[in-house]
LOROZA-169274 format. One line per 5 residues: number of its first residue (from 1); their letters; for each residue y negated, z negated, x of C-alpha. Coordinates in steps of 0.02 Angstrom, whole numbers, plus 50000, padded with zeros to 5 digits. Each point is the difference from the previous one (the first is absolute). Layout:
REM residues N
NUM = a = Y Z X; ...
//
This chain:
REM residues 126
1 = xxxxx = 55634 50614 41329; 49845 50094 49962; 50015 50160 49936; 49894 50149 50056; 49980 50108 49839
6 = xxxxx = 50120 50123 50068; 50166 50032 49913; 50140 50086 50108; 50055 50164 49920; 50100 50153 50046
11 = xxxxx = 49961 50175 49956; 50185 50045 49974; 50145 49919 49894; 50089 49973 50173; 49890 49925 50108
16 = xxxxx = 50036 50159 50131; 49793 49998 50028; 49977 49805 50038; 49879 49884 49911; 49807 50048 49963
21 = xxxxx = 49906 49859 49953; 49865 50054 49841; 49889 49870 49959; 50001 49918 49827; 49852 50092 49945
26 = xxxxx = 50056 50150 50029; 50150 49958 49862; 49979 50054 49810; 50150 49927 49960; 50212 49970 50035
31 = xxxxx = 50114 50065 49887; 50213 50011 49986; 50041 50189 50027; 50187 50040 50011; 50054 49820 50031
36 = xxxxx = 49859 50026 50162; 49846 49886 49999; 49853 50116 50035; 49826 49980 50049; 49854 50121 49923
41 = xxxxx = 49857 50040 50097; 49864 50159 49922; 50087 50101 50123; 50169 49950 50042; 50159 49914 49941
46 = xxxxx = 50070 49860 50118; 50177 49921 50006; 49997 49808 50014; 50181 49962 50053; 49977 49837 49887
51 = xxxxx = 50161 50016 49876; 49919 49866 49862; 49866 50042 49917; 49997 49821 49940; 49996 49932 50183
56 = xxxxx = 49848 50123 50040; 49898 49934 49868; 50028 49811 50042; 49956 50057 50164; 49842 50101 49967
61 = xxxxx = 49924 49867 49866; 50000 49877 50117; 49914 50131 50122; 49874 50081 49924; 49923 49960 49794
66 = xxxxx = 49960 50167 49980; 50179 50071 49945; 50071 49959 49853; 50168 50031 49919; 49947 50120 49843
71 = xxxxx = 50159 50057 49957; 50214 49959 50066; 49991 50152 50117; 49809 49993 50050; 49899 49894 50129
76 = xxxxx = 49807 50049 49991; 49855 49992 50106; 49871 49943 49854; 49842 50038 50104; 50053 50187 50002
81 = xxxxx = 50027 50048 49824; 49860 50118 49935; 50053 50022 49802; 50108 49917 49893; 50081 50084 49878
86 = xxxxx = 50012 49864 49850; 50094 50110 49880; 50149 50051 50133; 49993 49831 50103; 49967 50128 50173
91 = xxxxx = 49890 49943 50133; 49917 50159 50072; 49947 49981 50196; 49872 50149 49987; 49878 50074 49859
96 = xxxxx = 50099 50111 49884; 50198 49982 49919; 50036 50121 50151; 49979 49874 50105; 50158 49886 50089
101 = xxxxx = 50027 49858 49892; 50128 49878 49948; 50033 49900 49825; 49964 49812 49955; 50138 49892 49868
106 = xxxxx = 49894 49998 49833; 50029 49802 50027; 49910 50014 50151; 49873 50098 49946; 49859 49872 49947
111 = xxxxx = 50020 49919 50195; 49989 50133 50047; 49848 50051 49938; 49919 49803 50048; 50069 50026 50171
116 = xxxxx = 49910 50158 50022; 49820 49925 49936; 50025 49865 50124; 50007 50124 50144; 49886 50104 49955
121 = xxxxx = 49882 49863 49962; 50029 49944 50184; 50035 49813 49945; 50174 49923 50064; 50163 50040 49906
126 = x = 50171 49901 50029
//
């Protein structure tokens, strides 16, 4: 099955407002939050009703090369990271450290940093 770039999400824990479908680019990154999987956007929070954090990330590396696991609680969108805070391990999503962000495992941090060139040099990345 082919998927359209869309992930399912809900804009409350319950479900009580149905599904809204937010495409993948509009994602800065997943993240565990009170035993809930949630869904970052710039200007909203999303519930993903997924209860595995691990299953989401097989799911979404097979979908889509620009997220990457950067940390056991964080799922990021690469292409939308704007600073990267070396010293810290955060990944900022705007200009400034007032900006939302999230953190990357000091492990990680070197593929990070290749994964990130790649993108932004436009070439493939898998």
């Amino acid at each position: 099955m082919l998927w359209n770039g869309a992930f399912n999400l809900m804009e409350d824990t319950e479900g009580l407002t149905g599904f809204k479908s937010v495409h993948a680019d509009d994602i800065l990154f997943f993240c565990v939050q009170q035993n809930q999987i949630v869904a970052h956007t710039l200007e909203k929070q999303y519930f993903t009703g997924w209860d595995s954090l691990d299953r989401l990330w097989r799911a979404v590396k097979a979908s889509d090369p620009r997220y990457y696991r950067t940390d056991r609680v964080y799922i990021v969108n690469l292409s939308k990271v704007v600073l990267l805070d070396q010293e810290w391990c955060k990944l900022y999503f705007g200009d400034d450290s007032t900006s939302k962000h999230c953190y990357v495992a000091r492990s990680r941090l070197l593929e990070v940093k290749q994964r990130m060139k790649l993108i932004s040099d436009g070439m493939p990345y898998s």
